[in-house]
C-alpha atoms as one frame of an Amber mdcrd trajectory, in Angstrom:
protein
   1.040  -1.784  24.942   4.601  -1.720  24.082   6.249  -0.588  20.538   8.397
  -2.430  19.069  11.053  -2.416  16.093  11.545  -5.417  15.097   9.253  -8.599
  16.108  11.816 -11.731  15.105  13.119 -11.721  18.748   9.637 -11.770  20.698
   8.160 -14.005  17.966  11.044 -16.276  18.905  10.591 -16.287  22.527   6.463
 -16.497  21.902   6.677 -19.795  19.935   9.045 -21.474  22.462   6.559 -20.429
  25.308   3.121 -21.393  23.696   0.011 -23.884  23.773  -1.712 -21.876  20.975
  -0.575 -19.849  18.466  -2.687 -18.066  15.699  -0.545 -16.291  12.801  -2.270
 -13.629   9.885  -0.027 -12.419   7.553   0.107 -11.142   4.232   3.142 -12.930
   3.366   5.447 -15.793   4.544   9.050 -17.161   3.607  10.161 -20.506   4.596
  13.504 -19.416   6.468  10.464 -18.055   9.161   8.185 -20.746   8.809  11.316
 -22.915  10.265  10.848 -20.616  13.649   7.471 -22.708  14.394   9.226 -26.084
  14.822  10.899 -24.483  18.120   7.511 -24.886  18.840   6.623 -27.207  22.380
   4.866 -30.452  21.369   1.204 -30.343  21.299   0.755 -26.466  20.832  -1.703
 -26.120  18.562  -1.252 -23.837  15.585  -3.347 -22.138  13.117  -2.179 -19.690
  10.135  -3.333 -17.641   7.535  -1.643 -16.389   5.153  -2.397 -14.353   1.607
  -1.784 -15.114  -1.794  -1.494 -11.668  -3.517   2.539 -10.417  -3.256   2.493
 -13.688  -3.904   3.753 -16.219  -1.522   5.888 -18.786  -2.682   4.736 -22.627
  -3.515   7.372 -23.815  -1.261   5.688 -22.107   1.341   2.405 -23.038   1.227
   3.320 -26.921   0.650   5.378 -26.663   3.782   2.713 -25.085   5.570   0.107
 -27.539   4.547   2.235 -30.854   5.370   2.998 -29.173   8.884  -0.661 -28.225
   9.894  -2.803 -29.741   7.361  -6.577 -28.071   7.763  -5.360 -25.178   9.973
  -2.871 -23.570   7.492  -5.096 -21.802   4.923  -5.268 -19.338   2.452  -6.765
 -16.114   2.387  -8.138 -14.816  -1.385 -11.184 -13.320  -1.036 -10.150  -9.950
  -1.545  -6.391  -8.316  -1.125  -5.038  -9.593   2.319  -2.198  -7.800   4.313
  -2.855  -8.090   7.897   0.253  -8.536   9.920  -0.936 -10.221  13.446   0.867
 -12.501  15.289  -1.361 -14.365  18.332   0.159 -16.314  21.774  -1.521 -17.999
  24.255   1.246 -19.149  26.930   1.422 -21.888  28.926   0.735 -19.754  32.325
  -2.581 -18.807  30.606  -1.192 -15.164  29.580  -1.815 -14.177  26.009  -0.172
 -12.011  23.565  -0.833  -9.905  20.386   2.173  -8.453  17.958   0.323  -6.008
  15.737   1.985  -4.094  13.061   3.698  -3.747   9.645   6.584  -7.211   9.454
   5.283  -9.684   7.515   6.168 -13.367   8.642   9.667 -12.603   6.248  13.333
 -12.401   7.304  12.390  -8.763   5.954   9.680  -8.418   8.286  10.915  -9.972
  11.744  14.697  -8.425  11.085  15.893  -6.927   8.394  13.222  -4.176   7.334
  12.444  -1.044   9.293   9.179  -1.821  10.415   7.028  -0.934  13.070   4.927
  -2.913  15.370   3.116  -3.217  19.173   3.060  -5.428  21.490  -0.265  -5.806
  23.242  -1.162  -7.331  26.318  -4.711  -6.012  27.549  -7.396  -8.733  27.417
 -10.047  -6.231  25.859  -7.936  -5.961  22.822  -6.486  -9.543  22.618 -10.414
 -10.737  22.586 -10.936  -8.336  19.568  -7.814  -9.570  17.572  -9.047 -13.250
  18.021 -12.642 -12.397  17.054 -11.124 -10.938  14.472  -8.733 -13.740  13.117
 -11.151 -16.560  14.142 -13.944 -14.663  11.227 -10.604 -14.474   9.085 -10.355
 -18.475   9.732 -13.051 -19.327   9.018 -14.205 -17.871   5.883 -10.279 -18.906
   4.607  -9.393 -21.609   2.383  -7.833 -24.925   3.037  -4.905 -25.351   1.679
  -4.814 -28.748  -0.296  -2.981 -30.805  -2.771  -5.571 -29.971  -5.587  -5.017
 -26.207  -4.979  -1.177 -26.205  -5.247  -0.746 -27.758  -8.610  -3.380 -25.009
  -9.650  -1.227 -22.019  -7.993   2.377 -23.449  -8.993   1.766 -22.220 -12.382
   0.092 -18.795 -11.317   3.057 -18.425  -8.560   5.962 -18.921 -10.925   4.100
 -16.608 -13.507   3.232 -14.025 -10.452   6.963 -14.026  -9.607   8.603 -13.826
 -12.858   6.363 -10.808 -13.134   8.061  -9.474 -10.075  10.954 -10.351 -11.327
  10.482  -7.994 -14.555   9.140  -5.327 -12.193  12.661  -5.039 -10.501  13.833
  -4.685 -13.411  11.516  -1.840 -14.358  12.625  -0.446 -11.307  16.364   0.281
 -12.432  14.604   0.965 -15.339  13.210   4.356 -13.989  16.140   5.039 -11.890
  18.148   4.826 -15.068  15.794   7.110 -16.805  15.703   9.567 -13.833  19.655
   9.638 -14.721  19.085  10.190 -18.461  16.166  12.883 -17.697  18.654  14.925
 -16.041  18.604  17.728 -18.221  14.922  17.343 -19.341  15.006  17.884 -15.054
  17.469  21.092 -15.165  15.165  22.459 -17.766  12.044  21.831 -15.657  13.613
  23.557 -12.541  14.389  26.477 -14.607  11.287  26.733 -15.988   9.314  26.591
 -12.172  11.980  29.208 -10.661  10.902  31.804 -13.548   7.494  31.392 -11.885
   8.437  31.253  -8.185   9.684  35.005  -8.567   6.397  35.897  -9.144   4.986
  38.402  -6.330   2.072  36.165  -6.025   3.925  33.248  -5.425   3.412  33.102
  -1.605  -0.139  33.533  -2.096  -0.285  30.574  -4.639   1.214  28.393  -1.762
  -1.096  29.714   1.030  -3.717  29.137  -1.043  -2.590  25.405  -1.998  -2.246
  24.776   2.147  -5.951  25.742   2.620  -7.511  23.653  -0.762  -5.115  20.593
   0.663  -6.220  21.147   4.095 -10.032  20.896   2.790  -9.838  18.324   0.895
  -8.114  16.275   3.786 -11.280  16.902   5.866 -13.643  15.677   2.669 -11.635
  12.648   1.692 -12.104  11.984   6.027  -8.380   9.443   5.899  -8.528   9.519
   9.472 -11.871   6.973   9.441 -10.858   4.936   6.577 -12.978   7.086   4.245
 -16.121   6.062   5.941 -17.511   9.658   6.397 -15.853  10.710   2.548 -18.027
  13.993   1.315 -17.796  13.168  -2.286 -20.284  16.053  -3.300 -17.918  18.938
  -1.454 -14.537  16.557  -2.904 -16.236  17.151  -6.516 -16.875  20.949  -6.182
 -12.870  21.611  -5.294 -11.591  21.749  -8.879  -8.202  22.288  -7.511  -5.829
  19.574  -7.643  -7.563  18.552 -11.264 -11.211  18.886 -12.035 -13.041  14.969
 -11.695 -16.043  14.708 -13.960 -19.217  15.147 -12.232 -20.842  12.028 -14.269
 -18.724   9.745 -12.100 -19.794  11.350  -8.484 -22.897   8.891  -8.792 -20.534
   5.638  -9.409 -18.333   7.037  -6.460 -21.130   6.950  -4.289 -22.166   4.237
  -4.628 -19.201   2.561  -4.149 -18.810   4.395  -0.864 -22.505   2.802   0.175
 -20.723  -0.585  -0.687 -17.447  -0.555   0.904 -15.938  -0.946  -2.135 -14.379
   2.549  -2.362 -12.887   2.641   1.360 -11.344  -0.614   0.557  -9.693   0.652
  -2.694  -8.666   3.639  -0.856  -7.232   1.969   1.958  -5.137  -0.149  -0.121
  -4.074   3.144  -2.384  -2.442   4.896   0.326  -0.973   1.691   2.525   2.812
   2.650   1.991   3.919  -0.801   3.151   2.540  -2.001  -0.681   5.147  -0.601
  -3.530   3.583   2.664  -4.979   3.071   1.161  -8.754   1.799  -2.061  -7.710
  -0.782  -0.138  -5.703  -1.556   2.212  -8.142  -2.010  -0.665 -10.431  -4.045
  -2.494  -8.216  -6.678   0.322  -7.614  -6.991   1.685 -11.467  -7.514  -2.054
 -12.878 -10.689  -1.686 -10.575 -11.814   1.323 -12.449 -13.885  -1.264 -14.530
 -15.928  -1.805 -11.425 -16.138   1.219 -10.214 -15.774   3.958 -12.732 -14.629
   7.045 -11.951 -11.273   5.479 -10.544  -9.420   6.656 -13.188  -5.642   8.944
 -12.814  -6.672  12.308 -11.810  -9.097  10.647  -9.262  -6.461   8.664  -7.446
  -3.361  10.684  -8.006  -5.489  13.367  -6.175  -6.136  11.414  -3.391  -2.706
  10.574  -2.989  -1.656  14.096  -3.371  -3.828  15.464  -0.792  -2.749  12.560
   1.418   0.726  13.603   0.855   1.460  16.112  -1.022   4.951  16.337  -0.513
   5.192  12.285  -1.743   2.751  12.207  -4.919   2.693  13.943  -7.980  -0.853
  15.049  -9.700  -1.472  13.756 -12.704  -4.092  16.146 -14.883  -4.638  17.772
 -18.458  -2.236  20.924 -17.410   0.666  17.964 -16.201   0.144  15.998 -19.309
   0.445  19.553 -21.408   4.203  20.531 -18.864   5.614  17.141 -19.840   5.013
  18.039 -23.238   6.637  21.005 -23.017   9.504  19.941 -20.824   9.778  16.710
 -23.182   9.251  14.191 -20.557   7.658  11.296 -22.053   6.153   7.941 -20.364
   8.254   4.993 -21.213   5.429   2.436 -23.415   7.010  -1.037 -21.725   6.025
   0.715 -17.873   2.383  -0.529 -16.447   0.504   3.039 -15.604   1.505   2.695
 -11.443   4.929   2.055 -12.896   4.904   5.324 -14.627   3.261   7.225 -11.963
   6.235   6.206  -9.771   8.865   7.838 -12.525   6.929  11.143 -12.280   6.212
  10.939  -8.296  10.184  10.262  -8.274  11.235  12.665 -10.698   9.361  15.814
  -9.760  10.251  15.072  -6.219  13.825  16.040  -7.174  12.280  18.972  -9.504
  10.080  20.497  -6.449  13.672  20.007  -4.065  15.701  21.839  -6.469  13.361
  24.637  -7.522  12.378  25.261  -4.133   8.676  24.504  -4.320   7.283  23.046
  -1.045   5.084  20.153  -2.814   3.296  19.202  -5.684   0.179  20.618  -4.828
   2.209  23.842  -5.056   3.817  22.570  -8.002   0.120  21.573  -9.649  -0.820
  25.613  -9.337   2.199  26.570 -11.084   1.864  24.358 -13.853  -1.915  25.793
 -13.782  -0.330  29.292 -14.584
């Protein structure tokens, strides 16, 4: 296994050198769908790509006139796999694993990080894996792109407007500026307190805790929701949802959520977005649930979001902008009190959650 930075060379050399080639992504532009006509004649390709970030019309016609039945669509549930599969013409096969999707972004541009794998063991799990993927995909067909060309151009012109929202917050971060100065002073009043170092020593052990309930390391699979309910630290959950939670941990449902909350290679607000819209399936997804999760997966990153934090922007005057989604507004207060913990010399916003306890 080798790690690599960027995958646009060795994809390159790959395609030129294959009889078989097997592509999952979770998106695709056309500028790298062009690297597959390098391809030799009579190599045999298969690709599956997703629908949700979304990927363009252009793309998928291309992709279907090129490959017909073995260019699909993935849209069962959110797909972002990143696997690029070579079978060479001496018989020696290849895996790229990692974050670049099949982008200009991913192959060159971004700052991503991948592997390259060679071992047979693992190769034979990868193509189990994408040949289940395959076949429980979707043609792509003729009658299926007029029905996406209207969601695509709707999808993207939501994007679009989310950019936009993006300057947005960065513009508000710039108007907050004193709202911020105020904040900082505020926090620094408490900081002198003698008990201060006790309050962070105290926030390191709850954090460290939690980590162990939540179980991140397993994809949630071993998640102790009854000892994550009886730490009220970080923002008391209702106990009447610990029931719904479980259950959704019996059914997968949770880990997936969960998975897809803290996958930093998805925006924060579209995320965030993503898993509180499913708090109509599952209830108890709600703010404090997932902004806790997020905190205690990185506390130095993501903000809590609570009674006592609702009560500080109050008092500080910090109020959510109505035309932001909910993920779009968590990212303003993730941003902003990143620069407030910096400044007052709080380590991270578990820290900062205690003192707004106080």
């Amino acid at each position: 296994m080798k790690f690599i930075k960027n995958i646009g060379a060795f994809i390159e050399e790959y395609v030129s050198k294959s009889s078989n080639i097997n592509i999952a992504v979770a998106l695709a532009s056309k500028t790298a769908i062009d690297i597959l006509s390098n391809a030799n004649k009579g190599c045999k390709v298969k690709f599956v790509v997703g629908i949700d970030l979304p990927t363009s019309f252009d793309v998928l016609e291309c992709l279907m006139d090129d490959y017909g039945n073995n260019a699909r669509i993935y849209n069962s549930e959110m797909f972002h796999p990143k696997v690029y599969l070579f079978t060479l013409f001496d018989g020696t096969k290849k895996a790229i694993l990692g974050s670049g999707n099949f982008t200009n972004g991913g192959l060159y541009d971004n700052i991503e990080a991948s592997v390259l794998i060679d071992d047979s063991d693992s190769i034979a799990e990868l193509e189990d894996w994408f040949n289940t993927i395959y076949v429980n995909s979707q043609p792509i067909t003729d009658e299926f792109l007029v029905n996406y060309k209207e969601y695509a151009d709707v999808e993207i012109k939501h994007l679009s407007n989310k950019r936009k929202h993006i300057k947005q917050l960065q513009t508000k971060l710039d108007i907050y500026a004193d709202v911020r100065e105020d904040a900082v002073k505020l926090l620094r009043r408490k900081i002198k307190d003698e008990r201060f170092a006790d309050v962070v020593n105290n926030r390191a052990y709850v954090l460290n805790e939690l980590h162990k309930y939540i179980d991140f390391e397993n994809h949630f699979k071993d998640f102790d929701i009854d000892s994550f309910f009886k730490v009220q630290e970080l923002g008391h959950i209702v106990p009447i949802f610990k029931s719904y939670l479980q259950e959704a941990k019996a059914n997968g449902q949770l880990a997936k959520i969960l998975d897809m909350l803290i996958d930093e290679t998805i925006p924060l607000n579209k995320r965030f977005d993503m898993a509180y819209s499913t708090e109509s399936k599952v209830k108890g997804l709600g703010i404090n649930f997932l902004s806790k999760i997020l905190c205690v997966y990185n506390p130095e990153k993501y903000v809590i979001l609570n009674k006592p934090a609702e009560t500080f922007f109050d008092q500080i005057g910090l109020l959510p902008d109505k035309g932001l989604t909910i993920g779009e507004q968590y990212e303003f207060y993730c941003n902003f009190f990143r620069i407030v913990c910096k400044d007052a010399g709080i380590p991270d916003m578990a820290t900062l959650d205690a003192l707004i306890w106080e």
